[in-house]
N, C-alpha and C positions, 0 to 999 in steps of 0.2 A: 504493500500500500504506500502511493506516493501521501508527503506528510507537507501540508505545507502551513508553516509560522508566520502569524504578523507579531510584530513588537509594537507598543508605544511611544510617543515619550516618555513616559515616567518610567521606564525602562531605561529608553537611551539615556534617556538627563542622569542615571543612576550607575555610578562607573562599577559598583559592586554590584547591582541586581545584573547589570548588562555581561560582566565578565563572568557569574554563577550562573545566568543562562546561555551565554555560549560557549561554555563549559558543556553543559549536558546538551544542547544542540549539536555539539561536535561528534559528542560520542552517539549520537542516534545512527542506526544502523539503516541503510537503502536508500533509496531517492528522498529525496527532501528538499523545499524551496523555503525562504526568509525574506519576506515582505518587512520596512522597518519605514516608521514616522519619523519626527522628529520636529515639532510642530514650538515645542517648550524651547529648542533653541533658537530657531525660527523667528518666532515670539522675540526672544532678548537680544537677538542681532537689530533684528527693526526698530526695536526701544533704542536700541544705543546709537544706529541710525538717523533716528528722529521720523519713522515710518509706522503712521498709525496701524494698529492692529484691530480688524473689524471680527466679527463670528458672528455669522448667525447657525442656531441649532448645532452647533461642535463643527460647524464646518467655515473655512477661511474664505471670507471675501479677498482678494488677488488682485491688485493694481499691479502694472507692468512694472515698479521696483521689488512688490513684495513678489512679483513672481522670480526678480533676478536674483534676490536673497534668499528665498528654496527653493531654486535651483544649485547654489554653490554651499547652500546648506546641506539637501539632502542629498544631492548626487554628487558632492562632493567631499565636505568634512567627512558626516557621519557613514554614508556609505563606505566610503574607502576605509575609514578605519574598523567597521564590522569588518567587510574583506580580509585586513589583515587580521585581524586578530582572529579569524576564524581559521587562516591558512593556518597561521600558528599553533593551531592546534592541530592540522594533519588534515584540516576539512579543505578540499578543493574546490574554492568559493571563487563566484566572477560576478562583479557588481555594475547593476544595471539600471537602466534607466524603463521608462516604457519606449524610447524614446529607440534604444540602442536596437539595431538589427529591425527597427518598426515593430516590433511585437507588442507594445500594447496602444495601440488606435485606441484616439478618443476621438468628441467633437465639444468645441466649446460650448456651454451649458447657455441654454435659455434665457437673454438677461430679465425674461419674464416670470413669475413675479418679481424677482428678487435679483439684481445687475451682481451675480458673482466673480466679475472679471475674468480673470484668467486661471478656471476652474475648467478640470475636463468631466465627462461624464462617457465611460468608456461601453466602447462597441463591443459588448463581451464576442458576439461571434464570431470578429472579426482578430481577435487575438490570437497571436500563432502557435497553435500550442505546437504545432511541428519541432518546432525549436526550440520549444520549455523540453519536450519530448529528448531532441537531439542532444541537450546539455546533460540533461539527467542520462541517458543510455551512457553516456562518456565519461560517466565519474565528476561530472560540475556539477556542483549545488549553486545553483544564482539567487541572485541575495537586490532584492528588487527595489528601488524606493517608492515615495511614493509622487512621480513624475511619469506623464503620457506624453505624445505628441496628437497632432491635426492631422498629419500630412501634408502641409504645406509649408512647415519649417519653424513651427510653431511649438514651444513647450505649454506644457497645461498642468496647473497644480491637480491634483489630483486626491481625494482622499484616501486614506491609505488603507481600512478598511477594505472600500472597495475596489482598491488594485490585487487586495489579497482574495476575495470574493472569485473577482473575474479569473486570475490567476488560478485557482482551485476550479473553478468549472472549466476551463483551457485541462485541466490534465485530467479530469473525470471523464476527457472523452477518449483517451488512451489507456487508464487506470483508476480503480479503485482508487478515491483520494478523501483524507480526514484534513480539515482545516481548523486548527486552533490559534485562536485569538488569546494573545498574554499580555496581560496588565497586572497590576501594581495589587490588586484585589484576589479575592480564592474565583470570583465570576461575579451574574450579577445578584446583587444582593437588596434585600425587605432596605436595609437600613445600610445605609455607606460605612456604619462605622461599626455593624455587629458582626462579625465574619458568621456569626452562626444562624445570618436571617438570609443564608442563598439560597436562592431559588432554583432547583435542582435541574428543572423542566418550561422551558418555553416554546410555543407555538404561536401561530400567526392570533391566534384569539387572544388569548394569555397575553402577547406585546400590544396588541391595542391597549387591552384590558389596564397593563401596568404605563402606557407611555401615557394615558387620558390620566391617568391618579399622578402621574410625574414621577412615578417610582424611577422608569426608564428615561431618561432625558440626556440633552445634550450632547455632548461626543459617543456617548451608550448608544442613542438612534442608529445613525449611521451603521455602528457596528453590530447592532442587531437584524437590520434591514437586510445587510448584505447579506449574514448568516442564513436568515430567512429564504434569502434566492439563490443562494447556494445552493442548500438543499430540494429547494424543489426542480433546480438543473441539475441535478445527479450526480451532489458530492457528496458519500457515504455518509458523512459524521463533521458537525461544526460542534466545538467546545468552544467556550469561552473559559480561561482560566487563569491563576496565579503565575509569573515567569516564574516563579520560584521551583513550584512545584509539578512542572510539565510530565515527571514521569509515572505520576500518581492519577487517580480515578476521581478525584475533588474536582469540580467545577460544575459549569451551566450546559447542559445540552439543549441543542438548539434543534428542534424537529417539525 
């Protein structure tokens, strides 16, 4: 079973959560792909640029500087140094963009209702899994951020969620593929601060159910949403779960 990880910020901004999860990402045994955010650096480069920072619903509004600062944020810093420090451990890691080889086509998002700027909203069928396929048969784990292109020479921020979504349905059509989602949390939880109020089991009723009470909200949407359409495009198993504890049975399933 191909296995594919997204990371968050609160991950990457965490130099010990990030290095005990690609620790145990290294040692995972067969194909495997590493989708990574990195939104909280993102965030304090623009601050220190003087580049306001908008959200709506956990996702970035994109003016063309904040698109030029994730782009050199995430396909650049943080990308490359997951890369190395994954080689470093014996993982043969190649870091990518959506952008690199064309593999993940987007198209810039609707400025209706809401002017996102320079957000992509990705063509899942237009993704190539040929080449997620060709890297993994050849011993490369590609390690994705979360950056698409237009096709016209255009980057697109992209949310990273769902680069991981799309990415997991591209290899569910070759493979059996489980997609887990790792944050800072055991999954999602009754209460953000009781670890012992997760909620074991979600479905598409269940997420209305908890997004209308605001259980689920903000950057959780997103990454609920896509888990949702993963599965019903035929990717075995989405978890939502702690980075900590990736090799255990604790977290959200998503059905």
């Amino acid at each position: 079973m191909i296995k594919v990880f997204k990371i968050g910020g609160n991950v990457v901004d965490n130099d010990e959560a990030l290095s005990r999860f690609l620790d145990d990402f290294a040692a995972i045994e067969g194909e495997k792909v590493l989708i990574h955010g990195g939104g909280k650096l993102a965030t304090r480069l623009c601050q220190q640029l003087g580049i306001e920072t908008r959200m709506v619903e956990g996702r970035r509004i994109t003016d063309r500087d904040t698109l030029d600062v994730c782009t050199m944020v995430y396909a650049g810093l943080i990308n490359k140094r997951i890369v190395a420090a994954l080689n470093a451990r014996g993982c043969k890691a190649l870091g990518l963009s959506g952008a690199d080889a064309g593999v993940i086509p987007a198209r810039k998002r609707n400025p209706e209702p809401i002017d996102f700027g320079y957000v992509g909203d990705i063509e899942g069928d237009k993704v190539d899994h040929a080449f997620i396929q060709h890297l993994l048969e050849n011993g490369v784990t590609p390690v994705f951020c979360a950056l698409t292109h237009d096709g016209n020479g255009n980057m697109l921020n992209t949310n990273a969620d769902s680069v991981a979504s799309s990415v997991a349905i591209a290899a569910a059509r070759f493979a059996p593929t489980q997609l887990v989602f790792c944050f800072e949390k055991d999954g999602v939880l009754v209460d953000i601060d009781d670890p012992d109020s997760l909620i074991e089991t979600i479905n598409q009723a269940t997420f209305d159910d908890l997004k209308a009470k605001g259980i689920i909200a903000a950057g959780m949407v997103p990454k609920v949403t896509g888990a949702l359409k993963a599965v019903s495009q035929g990717v075995t198993e989405v978890v939502i779960k702690n980075s900590a504890n990736i090799s255990n049975n604790r977290g959200t399933t998503i059905k």
